[in-house]
C-alpha positions in Angstrom: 81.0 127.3 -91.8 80.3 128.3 -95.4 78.1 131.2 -96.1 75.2 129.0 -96.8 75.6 125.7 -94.7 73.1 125.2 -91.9 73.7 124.0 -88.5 70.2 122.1 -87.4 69.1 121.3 -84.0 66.4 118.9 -83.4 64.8 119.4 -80.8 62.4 116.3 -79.1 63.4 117.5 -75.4 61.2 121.0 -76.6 58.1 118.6 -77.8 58.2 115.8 -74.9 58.7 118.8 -72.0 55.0 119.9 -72.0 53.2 116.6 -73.5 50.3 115.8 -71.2 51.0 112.0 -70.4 54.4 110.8 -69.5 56.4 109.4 -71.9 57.6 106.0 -71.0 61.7 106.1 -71.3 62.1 103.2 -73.5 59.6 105.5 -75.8 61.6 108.7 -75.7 64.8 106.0 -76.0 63.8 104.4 -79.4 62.6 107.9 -80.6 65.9 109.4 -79.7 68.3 106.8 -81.2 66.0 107.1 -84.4 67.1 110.9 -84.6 71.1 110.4 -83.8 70.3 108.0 -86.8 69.0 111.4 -89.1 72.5 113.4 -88.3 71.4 116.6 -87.1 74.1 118.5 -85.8 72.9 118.9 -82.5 70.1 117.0 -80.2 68.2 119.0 -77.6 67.2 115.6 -75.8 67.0 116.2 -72.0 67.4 118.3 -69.6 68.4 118.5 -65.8 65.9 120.6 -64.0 63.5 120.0 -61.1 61.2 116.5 -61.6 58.2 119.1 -60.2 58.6 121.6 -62.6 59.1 119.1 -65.6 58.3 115.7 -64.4 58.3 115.0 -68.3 62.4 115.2 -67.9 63.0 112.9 -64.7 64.1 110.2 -66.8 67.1 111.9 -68.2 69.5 110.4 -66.3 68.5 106.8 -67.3 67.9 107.7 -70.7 71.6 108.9 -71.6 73.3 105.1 -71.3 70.6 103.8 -73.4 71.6 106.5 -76.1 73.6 105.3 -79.6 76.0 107.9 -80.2 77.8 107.9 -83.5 79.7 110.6 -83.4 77.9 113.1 -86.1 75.5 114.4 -83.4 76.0 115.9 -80.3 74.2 116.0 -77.4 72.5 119.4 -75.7 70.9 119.1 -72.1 68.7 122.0 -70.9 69.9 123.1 -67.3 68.1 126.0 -65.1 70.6 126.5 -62.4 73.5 125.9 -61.6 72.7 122.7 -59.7 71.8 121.6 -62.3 74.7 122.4 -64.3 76.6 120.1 -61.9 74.9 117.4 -62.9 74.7 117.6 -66.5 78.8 118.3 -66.7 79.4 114.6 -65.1 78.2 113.3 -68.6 80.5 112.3 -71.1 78.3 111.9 -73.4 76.9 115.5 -73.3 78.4 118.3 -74.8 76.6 121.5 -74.6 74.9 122.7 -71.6 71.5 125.1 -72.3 70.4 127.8 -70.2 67.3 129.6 -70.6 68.4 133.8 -70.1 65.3 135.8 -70.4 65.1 139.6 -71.4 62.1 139.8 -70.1 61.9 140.1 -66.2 58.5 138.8 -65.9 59.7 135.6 -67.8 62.9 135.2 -66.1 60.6 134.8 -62.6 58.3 132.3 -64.2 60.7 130.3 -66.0 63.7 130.2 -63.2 62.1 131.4 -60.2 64.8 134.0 -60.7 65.5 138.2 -61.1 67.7 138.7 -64.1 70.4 140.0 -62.0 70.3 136.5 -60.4 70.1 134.7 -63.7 73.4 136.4 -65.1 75.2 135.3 -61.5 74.0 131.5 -62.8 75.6 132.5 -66.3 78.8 132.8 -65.2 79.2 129.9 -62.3 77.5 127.5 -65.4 80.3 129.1 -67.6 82.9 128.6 -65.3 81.6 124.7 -64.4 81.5 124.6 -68.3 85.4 125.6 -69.1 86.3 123.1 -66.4 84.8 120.2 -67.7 85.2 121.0 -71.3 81.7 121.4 -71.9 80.1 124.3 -74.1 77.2 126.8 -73.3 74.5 127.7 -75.2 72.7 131.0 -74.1 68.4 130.8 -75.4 67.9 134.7 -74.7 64.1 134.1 -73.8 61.7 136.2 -75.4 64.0 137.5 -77.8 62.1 139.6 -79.6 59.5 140.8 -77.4 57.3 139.5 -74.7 53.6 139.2 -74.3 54.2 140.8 -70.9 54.7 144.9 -70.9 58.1 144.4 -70.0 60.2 147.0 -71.9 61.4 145.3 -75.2 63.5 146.7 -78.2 66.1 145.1 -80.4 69.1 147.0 -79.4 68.1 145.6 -75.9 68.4 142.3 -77.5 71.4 143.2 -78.9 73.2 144.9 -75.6 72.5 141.5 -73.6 74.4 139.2 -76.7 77.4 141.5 -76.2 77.4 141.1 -72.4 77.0 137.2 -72.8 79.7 138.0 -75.4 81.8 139.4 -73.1 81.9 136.6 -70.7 82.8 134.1 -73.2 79.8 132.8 -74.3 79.9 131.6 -77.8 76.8 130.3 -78.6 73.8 132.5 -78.4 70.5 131.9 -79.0 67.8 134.2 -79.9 64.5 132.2 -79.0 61.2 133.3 -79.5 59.2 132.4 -76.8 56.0 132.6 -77.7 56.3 133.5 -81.0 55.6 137.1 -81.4 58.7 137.7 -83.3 57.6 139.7 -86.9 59.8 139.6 -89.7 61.2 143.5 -89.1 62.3 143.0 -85.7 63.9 139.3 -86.8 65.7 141.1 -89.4 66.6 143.7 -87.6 68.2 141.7 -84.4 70.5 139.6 -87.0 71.6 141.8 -89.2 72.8 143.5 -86.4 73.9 140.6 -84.2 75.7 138.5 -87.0 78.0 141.1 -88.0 79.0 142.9 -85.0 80.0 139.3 -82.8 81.8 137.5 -85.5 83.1 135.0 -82.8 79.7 134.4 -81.8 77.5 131.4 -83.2 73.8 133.5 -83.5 71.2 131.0 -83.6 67.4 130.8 -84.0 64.6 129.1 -81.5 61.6 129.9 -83.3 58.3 129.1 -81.7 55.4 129.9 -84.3 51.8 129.6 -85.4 51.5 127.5 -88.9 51.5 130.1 -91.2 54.0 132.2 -90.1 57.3 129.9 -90.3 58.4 131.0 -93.7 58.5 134.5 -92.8 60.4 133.6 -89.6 63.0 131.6 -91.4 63.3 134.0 -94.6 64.3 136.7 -92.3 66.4 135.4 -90.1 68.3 133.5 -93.0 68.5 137.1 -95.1 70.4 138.6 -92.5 73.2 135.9 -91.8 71.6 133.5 -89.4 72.9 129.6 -89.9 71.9 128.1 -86.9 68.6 127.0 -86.2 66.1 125.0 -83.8 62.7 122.9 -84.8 61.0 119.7 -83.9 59.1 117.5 -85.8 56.2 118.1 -86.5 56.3 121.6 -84.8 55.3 120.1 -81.4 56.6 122.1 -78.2 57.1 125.4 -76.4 57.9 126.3 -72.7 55.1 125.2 -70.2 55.9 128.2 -68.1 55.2 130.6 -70.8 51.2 130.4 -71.4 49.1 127.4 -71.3 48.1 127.5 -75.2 51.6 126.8 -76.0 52.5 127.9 -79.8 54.8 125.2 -81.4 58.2 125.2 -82.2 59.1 125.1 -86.1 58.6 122.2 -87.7 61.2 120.0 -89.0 59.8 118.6 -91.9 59.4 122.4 -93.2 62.8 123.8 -92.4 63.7 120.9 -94.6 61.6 121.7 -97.2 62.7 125.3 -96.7 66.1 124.4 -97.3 65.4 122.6 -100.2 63.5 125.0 -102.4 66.6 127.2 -101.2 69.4 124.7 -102.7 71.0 124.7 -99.5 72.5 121.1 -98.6 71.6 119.4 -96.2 73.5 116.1 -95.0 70.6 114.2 -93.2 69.7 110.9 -94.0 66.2 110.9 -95.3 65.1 107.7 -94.6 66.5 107.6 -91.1 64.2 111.2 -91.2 61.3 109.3 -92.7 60.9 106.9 -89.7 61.4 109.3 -87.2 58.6 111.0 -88.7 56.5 107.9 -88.5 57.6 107.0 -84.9 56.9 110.7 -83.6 53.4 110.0 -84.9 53.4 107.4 -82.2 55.5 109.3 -79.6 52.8 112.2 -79.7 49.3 110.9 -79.4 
C-alpha cells in the first residue's frame, strides 16, 4: 500500500444492527449486492452473534448465498465468541472474521457478557480457528480512545493492548471509537505512535461521530499514517450495547468527499455509489 492509498470499509452491518424495524432479507440482499457493485475493499455485512442480542443479524446465514461476489470486495462478518467464530469460518465466501476487544472493562461486560481476561482467551481460540481455515482477524479495540465509563483510559494503554494483539499474530487492528469521544490529540497521538512502532500491523479507524466532528477525526488520524478506515452511508449506526442515543458512524458520502479535496484516488464506481445512496434512503426509513 502506497503512502497515500486508502483501504475503505463499508460498513451496512454497523447501520442495519440497531435499526428499529427488521429489515426484510431480500432488503438488506439488494442493498448489499448494490455495494459489492461500488468496490470497497472490504464489506462489514453480517455478523454471527446471538439472534437475542441482535435479532437484526439472524438472517445472515441466508443472506450470504444470495450475495454477488465479484472478487474486488471481501467480505467481513462480526463474531462475539468463539461459537460464533465456528460458524462464520464454514463460509467460503467470508474472509475476515471481526471481534469486538474492548479496553474498557465496563464495555467488554456489556458488549460480550465477558471480563477482559475472558475476551483475550476468545482472541486467541478465534485466531487459532482463523489460521486453520485460512481466514483473517480483524481486532475493533472498543472504546479506543476513551470511554464514557470512568474506566482508566490513556493512549499508551491503547497502545500496550495493539502490541499484545501484535504479539499473537493479529494483523489487523482496529482502533474504534465507540461512542465517539475520540478528540483530535488523543487520535493523533494513538497513530502516530501505533503506525510506526507495528509496521506489520494494518492500523485501522472505526470512527463513530456527531456531524461536525468528522473532519477533525479523519484529518488526524490520516496526519499520522492511518490508511484504513470504516464509515457507512449516510453515517447511520453504532453499537446498541453502548448507549441508547447511539452516535453514527462516519459517513460515506463525506470520507469520499474527504478524499477528494485531498487528491487521494479512490477506485469506486460512482454510479454504482450513487444508487446505493438512493436505495439506503429506502433501506433506512
Amino acid at each position: 500500500m502506497d503512502n497515500t492509498s486508502l483501504r475503505l470499509v463499508e460498513c451496512p452491518r454497523d447501520a442495519m444492527q440497531g435499526w428499529a424495524h427488521f429489515i426484510p432479507t431480500e432488503q438488506k440482499v439488494k442493498y448489499l449486492n448494490k455495494l459489492l457493485e461500488v468496490g470497497f475493499d472490504v464489506l462489514d455485512f453480517g455478523s454471527f452473534v446471538s439472534p437475542k442480542a441482535i435479532p437484526q443479524m439472524a438472517d445472515t446465514k441466508e443472506v450470504i448465498p444470495q450475495l454477488k461476489l465479484n472478487g474486488n470486495t471481501k467480505l467481513l462478518a462480526i463474531i462475539a465468541n468463539t461459537r460464533g467464530a465456528e460458524e462464520a469460518v464454514q463460509y467460503d465466501e467470508i474472509i475476515y472474521l471481526g471481534f469486538p476487544f474492548s479496553i474498557s472493562e465496563t464495555f467488554q461486560k456489556r458488549n460480550t457478557n465477558k471480563t477482559i481476561a475472558e475476551s483475550l482467551k476468545q482472541v486467541e481460540e478465534i485466531q487459532e480457528l482463523c489460521v486453520r481455515h485460512g481466514k483473517q482477524l480483524v481486532v475493533y479495540i472498543s472504546m479506543g480512545f476513551g470511554n464514557p465509563y470512568g474506566d482508566a483510559y490513556s493512549a499508551s494503554v491503547a497502545i500496550d493492548w495493539v502490541g499484545k494483539l501484535s504479539q499473537m499474530g493479529i494483523q489487523i487492528i482496529s482502533m474504534a471509537d465507540t461512542v465517539g469521544v475520540a478528540q483530535p490529540v488523543t487520535i493523533a497521538n494513538v497513530f502516530e505512535h501505533l503506525v510506526p512502532s507495528f509496521p506489520n500491523v494494518q492500523i485501522g479507524a472505526h470512527f463513530h461521530s456527531v456531524p461536525n466532528q468528522w473532519r477533525e477525526k479523519l484529518d488526524a488520524a490520516y496526519a499520522n499514517g492511518c490508511r484504513l478506515f470504516d464509515s457507512s452511508i449516510k453515517g447511520i449506526g453504532g453499537c446498541p450495547m453502548a448507549n441508547d442515543d447511539l452516535v453514527g458512524n462516519i459517513a460515506t458520502e463525506n470520507l469520499v468527499y474527504w478524499a477528494n479535496e485531498h487528491k487521494i484516488l479512490l477506485n469506486l464506481n460512482q454510479d454504482a455509489f450513487a444508487e446505493a445512496m438512493i436505495i439506503a434512503g429506502e433501506v433506512f426509513v
